[in-house]
N, CA, C and O atoms as a MOPAC input file, in Angstrom:
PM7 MOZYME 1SCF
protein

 N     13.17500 1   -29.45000 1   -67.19900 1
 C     14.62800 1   -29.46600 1   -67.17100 1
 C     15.21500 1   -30.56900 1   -68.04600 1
 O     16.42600 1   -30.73800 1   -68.19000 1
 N     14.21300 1   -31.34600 1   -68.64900 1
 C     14.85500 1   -32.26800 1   -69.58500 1
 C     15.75500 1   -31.95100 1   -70.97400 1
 O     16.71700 1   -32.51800 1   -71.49100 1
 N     15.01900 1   -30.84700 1   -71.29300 1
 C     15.64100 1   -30.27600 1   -72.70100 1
 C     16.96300 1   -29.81200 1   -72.35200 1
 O     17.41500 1   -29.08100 1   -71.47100 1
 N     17.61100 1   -30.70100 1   -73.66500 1
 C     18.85900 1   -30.48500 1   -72.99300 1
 C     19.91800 1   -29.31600 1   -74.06600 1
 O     21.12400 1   -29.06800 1   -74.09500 1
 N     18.91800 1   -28.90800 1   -74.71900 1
 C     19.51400 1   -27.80200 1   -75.50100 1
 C     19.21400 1   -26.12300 1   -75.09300 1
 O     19.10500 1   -25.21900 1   -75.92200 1
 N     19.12600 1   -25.99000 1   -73.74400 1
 C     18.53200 1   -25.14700 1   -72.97400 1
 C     19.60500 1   -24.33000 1   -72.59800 1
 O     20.65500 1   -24.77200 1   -72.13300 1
 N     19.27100 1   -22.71500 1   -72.86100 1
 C     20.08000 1   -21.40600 1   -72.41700 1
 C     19.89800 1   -20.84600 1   -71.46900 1
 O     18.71800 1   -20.51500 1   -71.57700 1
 N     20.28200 1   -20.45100 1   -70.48000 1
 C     20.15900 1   -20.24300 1   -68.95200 1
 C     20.48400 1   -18.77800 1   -69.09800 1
 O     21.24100 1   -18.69100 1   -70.06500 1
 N     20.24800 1   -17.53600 1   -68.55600 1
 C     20.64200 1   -16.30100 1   -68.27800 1
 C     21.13300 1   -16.51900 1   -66.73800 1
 O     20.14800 1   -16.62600 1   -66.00700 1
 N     22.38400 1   -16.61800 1   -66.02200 1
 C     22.48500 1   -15.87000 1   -64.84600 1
 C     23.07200 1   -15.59100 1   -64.27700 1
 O     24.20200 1   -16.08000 1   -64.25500 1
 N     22.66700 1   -14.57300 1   -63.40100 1
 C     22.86200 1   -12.96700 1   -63.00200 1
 C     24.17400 1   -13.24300 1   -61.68200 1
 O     23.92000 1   -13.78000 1   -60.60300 1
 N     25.39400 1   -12.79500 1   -62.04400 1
 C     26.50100 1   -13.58600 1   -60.56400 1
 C     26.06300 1   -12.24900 1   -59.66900 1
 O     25.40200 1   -11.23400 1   -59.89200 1
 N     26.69600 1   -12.73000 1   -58.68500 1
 C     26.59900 1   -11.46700 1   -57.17700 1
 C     26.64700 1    -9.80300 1   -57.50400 1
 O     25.90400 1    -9.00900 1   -56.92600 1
 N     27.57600 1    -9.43300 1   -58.45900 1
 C     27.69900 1    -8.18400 1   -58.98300 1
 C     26.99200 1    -7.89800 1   -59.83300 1
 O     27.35800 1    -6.90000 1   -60.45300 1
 N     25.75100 1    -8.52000 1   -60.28600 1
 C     25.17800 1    -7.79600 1   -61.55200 1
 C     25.37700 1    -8.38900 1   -62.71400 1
 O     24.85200 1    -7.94400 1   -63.73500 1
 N     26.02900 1    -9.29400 1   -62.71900 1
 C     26.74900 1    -9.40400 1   -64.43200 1
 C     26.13500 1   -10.57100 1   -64.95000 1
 O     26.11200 1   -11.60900 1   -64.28900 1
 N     25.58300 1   -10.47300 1   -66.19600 1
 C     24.80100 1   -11.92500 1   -66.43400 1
 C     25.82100 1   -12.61200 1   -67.86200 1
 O     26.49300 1   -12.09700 1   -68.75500 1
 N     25.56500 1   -13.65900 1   -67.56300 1
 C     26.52300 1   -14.68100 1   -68.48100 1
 C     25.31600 1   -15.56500 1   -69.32500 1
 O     24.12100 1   -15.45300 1   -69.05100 1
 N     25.72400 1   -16.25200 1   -70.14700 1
 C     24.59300 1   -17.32400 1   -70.56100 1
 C     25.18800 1   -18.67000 1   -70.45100 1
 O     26.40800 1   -18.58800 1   -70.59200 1
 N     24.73500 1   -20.02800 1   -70.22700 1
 C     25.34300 1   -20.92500 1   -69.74800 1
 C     24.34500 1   -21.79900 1   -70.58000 1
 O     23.17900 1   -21.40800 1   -70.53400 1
 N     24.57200 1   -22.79800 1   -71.25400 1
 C     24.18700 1   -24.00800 1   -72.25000 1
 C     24.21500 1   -25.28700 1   -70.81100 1
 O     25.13300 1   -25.68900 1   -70.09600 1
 N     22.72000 1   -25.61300 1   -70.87400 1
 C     22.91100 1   -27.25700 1   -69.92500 1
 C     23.30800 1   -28.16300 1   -70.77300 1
 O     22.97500 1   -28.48700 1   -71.91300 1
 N     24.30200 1   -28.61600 1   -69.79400 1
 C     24.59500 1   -30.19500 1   -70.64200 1
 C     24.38600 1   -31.23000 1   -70.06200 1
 O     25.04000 1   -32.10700 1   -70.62800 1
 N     23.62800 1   -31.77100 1   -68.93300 1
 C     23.05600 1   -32.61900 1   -67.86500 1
 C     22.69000 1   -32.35400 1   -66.80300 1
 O     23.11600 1   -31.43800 1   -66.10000 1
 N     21.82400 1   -33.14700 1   -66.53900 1
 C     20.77700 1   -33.11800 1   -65.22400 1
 C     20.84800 1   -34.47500 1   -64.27700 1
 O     20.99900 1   -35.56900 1   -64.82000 1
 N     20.75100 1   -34.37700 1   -63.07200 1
 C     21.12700 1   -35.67200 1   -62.20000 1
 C     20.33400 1   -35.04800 1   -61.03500 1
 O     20.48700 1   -34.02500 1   -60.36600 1
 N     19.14200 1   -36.36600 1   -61.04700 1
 C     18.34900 1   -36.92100 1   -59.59300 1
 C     19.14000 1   -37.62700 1   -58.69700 1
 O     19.43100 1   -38.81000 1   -58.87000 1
 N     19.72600 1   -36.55700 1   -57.16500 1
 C     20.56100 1   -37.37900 1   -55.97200 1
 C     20.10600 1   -36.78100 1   -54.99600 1
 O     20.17800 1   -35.59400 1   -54.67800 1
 N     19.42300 1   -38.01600 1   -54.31800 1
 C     18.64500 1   -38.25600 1   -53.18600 1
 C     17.53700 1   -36.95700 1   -53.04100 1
 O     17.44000 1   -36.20400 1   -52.07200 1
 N     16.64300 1   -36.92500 1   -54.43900 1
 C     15.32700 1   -36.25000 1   -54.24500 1
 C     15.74700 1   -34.89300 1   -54.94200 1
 O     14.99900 1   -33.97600 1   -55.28200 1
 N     16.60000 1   -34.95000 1   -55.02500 1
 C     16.97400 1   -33.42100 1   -55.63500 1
 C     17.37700 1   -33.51100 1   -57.18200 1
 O     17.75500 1   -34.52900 1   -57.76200 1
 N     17.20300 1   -32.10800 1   -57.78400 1
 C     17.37100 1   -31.71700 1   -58.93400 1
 C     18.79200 1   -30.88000 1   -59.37800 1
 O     18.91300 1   -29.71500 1   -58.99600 1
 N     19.54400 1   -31.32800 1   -59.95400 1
 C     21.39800 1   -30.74800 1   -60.16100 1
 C     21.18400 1   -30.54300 1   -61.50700 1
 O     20.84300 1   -31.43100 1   -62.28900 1
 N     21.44000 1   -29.00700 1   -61.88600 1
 C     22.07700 1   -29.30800 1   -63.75100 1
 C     23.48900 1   -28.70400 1   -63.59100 1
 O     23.89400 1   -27.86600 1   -62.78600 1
 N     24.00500 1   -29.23900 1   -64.39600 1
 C     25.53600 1   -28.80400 1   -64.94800 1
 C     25.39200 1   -28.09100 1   -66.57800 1
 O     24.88500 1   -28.56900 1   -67.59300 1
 N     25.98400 1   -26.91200 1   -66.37100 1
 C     25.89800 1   -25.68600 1   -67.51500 1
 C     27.13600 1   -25.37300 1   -67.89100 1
 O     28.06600 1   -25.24900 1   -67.09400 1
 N     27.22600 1   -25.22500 1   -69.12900 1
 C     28.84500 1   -24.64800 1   -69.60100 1
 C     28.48600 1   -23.27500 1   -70.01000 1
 O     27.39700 1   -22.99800 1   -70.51400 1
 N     29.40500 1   -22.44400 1   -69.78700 1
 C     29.53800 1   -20.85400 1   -70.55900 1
 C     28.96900 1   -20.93100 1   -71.99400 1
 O     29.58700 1   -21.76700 1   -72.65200 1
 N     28.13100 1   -20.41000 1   -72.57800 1
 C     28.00100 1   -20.65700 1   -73.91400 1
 C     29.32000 1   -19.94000 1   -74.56200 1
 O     29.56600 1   -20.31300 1   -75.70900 1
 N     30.29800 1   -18.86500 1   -73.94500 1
 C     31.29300 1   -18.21800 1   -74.43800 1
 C     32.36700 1   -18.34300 1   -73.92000 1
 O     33.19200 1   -17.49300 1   -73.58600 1
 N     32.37200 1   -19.90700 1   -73.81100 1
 C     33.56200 1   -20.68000 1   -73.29700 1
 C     35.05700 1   -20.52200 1   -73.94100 1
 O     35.28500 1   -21.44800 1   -74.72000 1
 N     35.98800 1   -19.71600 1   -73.83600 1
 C     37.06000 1   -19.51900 1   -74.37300 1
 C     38.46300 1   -20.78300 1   -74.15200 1
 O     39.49100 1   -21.07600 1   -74.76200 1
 N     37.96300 1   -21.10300 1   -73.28900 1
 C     38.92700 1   -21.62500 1   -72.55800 1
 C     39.27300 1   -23.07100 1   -72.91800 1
 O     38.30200 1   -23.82800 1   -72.92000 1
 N     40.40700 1   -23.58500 1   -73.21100 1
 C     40.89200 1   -25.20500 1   -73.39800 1
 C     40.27200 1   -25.98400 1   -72.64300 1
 O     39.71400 1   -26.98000 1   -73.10300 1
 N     40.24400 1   -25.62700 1   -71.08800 1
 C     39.31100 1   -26.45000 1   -70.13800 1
 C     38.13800 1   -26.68800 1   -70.80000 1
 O     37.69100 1   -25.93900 1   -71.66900 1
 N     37.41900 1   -28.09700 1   -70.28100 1
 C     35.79500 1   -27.95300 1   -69.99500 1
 C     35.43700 1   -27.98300 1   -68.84900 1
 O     35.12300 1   -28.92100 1   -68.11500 1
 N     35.51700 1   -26.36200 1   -68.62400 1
 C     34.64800 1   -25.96000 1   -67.33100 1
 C     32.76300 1   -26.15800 1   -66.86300 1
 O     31.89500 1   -26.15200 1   -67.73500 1
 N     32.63500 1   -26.22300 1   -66.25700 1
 C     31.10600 1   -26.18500 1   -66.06000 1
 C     30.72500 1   -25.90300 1   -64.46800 1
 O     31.49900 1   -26.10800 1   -63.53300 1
 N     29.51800 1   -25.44800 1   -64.36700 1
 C     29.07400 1   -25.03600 1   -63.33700 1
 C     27.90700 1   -25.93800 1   -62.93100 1
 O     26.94300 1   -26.06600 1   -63.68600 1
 N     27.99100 1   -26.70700 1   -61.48100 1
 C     26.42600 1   -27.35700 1   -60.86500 1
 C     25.91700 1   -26.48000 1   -60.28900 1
 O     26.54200 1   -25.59900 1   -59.69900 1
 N     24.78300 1   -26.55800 1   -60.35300 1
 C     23.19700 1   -25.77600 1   -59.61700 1
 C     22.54100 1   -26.76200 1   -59.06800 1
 O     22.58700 1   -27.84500 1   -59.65200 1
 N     21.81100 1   -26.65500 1   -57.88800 1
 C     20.78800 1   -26.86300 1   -57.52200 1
 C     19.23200 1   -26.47300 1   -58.35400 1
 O     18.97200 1   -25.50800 1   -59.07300 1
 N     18.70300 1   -27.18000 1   -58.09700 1
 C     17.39900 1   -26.79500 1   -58.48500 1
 C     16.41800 1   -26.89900 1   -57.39200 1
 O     16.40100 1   -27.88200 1   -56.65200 1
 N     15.25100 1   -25.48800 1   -57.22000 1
 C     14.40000 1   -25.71900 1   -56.19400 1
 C     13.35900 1   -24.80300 1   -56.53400 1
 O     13.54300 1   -23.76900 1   -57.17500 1
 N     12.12300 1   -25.25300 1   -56.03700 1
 C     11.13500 1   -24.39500 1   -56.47400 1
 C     10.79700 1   -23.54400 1   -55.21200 1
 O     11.11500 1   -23.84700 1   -54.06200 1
 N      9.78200 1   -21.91900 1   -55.77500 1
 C      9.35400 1   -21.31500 1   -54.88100 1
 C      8.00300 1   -21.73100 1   -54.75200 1
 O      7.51600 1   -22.69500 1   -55.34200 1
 N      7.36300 1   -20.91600 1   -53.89900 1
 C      6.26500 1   -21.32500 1   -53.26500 1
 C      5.10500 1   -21.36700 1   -54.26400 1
 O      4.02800 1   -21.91200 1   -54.02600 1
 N      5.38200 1   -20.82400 1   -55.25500 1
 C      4.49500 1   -20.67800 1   -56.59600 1
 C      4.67900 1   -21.98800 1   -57.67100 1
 O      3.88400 1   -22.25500 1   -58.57100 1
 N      5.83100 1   -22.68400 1   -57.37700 1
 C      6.30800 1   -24.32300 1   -57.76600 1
 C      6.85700 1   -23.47400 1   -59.00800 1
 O      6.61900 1   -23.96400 1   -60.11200 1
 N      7.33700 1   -22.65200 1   -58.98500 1
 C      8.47800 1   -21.94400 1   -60.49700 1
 C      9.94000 1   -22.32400 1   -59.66300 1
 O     10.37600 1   -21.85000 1   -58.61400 1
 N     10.43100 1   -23.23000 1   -60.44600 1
 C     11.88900 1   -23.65600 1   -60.54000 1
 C     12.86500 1   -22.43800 1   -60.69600 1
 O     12.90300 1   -21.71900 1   -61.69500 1
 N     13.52800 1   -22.31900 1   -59.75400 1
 C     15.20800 1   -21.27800 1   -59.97700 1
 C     16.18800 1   -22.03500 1   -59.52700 1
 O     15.98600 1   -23.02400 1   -58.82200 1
 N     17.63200 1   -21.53200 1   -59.99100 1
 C     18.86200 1   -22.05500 1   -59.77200 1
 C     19.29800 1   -21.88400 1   -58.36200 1
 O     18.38200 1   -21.24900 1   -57.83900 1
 N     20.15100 1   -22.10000 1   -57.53200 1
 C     20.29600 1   -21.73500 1   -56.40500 1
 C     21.70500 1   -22.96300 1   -56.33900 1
 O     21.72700 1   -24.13600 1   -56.71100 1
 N     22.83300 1   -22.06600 1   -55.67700 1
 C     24.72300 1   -22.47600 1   -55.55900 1
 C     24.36400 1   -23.60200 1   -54.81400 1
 O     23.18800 1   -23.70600 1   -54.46500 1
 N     25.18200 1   -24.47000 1   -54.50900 1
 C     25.40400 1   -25.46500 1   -53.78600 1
 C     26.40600 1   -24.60100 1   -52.33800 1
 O     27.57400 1   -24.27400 1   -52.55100 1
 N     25.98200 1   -24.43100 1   -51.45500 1
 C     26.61500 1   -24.03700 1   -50.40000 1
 C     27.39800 1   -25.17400 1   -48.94800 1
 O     28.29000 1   -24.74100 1   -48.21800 1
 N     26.93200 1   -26.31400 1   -48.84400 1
 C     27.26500 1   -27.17700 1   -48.23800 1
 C     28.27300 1   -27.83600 1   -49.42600 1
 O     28.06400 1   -27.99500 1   -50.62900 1
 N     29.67900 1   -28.21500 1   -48.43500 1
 C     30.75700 1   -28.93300 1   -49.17200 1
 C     30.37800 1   -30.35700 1   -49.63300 1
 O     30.45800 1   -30.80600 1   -50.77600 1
 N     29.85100 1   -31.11500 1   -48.26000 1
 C     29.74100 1   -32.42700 1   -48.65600 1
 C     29.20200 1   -32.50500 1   -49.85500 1
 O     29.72300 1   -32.85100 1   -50.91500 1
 N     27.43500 1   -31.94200 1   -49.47800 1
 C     26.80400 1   -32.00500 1   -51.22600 1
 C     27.25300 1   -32.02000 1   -52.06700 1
 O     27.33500 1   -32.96000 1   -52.85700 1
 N     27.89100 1   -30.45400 1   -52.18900 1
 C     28.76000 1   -30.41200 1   -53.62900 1
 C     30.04400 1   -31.37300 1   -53.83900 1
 O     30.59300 1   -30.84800 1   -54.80800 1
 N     30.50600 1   -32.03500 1   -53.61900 1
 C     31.10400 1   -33.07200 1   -53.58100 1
 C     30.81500 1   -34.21200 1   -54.20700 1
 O     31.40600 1   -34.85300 1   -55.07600 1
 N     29.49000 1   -34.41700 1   -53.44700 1
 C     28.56700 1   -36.07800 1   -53.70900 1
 C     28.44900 1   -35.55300 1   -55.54800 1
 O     29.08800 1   -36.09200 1   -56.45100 1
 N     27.49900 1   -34.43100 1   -55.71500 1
 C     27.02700 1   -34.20400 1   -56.40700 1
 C     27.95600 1   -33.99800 1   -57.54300 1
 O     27.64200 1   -34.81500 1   -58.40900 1
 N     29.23000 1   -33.07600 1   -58.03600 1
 C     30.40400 1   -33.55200 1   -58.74100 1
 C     30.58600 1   -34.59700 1   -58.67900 1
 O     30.08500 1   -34.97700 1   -59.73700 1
 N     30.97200 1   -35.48400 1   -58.18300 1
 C     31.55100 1   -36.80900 1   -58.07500 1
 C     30.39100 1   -37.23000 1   -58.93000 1
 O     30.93800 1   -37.40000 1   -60.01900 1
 N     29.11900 1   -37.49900 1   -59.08900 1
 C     28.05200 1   -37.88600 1   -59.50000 1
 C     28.11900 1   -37.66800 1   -60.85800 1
 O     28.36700 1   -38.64500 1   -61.56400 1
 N     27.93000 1   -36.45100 1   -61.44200 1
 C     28.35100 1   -35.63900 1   -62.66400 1
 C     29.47900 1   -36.19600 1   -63.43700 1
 O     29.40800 1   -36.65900 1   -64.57500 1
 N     30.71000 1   -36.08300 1   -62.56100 1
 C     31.97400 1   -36.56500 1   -63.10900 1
 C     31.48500 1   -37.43300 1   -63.68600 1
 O     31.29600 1   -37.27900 1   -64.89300 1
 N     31.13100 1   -38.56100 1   -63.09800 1
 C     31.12000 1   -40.06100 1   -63.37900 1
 C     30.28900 1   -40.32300 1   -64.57600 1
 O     30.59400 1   -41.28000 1   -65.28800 1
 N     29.42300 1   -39.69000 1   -64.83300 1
 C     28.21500 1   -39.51000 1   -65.64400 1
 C     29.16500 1   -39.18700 1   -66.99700 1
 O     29.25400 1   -39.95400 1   -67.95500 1
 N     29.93600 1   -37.74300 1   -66.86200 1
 C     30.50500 1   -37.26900 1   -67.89300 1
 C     31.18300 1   -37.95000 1   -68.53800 1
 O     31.24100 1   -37.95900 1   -69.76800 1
 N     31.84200 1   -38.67500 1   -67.71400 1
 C     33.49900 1   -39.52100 1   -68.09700 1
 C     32.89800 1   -40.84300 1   -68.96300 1
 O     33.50200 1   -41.37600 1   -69.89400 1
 N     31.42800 1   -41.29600 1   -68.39400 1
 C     30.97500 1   -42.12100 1   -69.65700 1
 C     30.64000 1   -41.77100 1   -70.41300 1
 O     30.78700 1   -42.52000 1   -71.37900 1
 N     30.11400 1   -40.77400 1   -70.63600 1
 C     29.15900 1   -40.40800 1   -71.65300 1
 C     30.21100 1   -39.75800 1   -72.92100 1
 O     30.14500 1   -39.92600 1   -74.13900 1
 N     31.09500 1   -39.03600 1   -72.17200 1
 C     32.13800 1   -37.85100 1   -72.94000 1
 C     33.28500 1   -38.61700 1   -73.34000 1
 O     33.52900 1   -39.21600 1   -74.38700 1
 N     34.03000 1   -38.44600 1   -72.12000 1
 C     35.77200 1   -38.73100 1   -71.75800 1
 C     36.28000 1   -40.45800 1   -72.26300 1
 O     37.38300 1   -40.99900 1   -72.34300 1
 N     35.04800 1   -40.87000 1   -72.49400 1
 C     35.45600 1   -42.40900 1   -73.04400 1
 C     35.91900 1   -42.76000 1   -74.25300 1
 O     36.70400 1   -43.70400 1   -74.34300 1
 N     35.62700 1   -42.26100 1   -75.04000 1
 C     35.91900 1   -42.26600 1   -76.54000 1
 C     37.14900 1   -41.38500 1   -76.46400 1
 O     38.03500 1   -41.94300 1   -77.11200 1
 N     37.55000 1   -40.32300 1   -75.98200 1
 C     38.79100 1   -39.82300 1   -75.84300 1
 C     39.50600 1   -40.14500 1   -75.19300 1
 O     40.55100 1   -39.51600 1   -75.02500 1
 N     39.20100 1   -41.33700 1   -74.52500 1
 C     40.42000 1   -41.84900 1   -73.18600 1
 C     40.95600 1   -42.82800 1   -74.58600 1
 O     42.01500 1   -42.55200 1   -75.15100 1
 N     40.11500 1   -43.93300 1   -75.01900 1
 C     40.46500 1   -44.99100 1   -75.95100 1
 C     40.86000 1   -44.27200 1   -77.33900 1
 O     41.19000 1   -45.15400 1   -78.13200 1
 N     40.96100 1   -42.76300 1   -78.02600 1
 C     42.04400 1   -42.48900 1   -79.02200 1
 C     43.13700 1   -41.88600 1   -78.31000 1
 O     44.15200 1   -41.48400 1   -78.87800 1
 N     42.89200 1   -41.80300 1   -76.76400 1
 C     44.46200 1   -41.23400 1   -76.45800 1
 C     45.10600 1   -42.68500 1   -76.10100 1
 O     46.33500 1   -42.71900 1   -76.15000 1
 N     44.53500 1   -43.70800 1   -75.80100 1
 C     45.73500 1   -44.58500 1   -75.41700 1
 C     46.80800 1   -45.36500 1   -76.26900 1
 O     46.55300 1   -45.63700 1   -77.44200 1
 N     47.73200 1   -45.64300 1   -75.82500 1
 C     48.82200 1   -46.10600 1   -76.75100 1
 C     48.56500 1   -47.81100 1   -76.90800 1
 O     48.30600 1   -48.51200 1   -75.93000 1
 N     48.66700 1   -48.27700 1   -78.12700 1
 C     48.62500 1   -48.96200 1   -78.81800 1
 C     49.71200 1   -50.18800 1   -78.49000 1
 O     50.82100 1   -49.72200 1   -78.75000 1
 N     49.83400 1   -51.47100 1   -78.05700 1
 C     50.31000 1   -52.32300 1   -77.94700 1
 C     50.34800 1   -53.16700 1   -79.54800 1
 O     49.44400 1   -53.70100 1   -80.19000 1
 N     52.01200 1   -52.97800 1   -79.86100 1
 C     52.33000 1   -53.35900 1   -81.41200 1
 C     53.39300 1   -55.07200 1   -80.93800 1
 O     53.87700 1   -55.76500 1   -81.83300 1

């Protein structure tokens, strides 16, 4: 899960498969989270989707929703924070206004 130039196929509740580009991975409390964007992201937003990660009994890794609130919570909040340095920083400091 390190490669971070990685294409995901998957399949939502109805059948319909999307492709999703990872753009980070985060170890919280023993567990495995990636965050994926639409590769056919139309949208002004930057949306993204967290997953769980868990293996089957064969130790092959699949995606699996975050269904508990708290988690998904901790785990955004986690992400966010991650993003906002990594991303949102350099665009926070050309959006701010300038003391002349």
């Amino acid at each position: 899960m390190a490669d971070m130039d990685q294409i995901f196929t998957l399949t939502d509740e109805e059948g319909n498969e999307s492709q999703f580009e990872l753009i980070g991975n985060l170890d919280i409390n023993g567990n495995t989270y990636v965050a994926l964007v639409p590769v056919d992201n139309n949208s002004e937003e930057e949306e993204y989707v967290i997953l769980k990660v868990e293996e089957d009994e064969n130790g092959e890794e699949f995606l699996v929703t975050i269904d508990d609130d708290d988690e998904f919570d901790e785990v955004a909040d986690a992400f966010e924070d991650e993003f906002m340095s990594e991303f949102d920083y350099d665009a926070a400091e050309e959006e701010a206004p300038t003391e002349e």
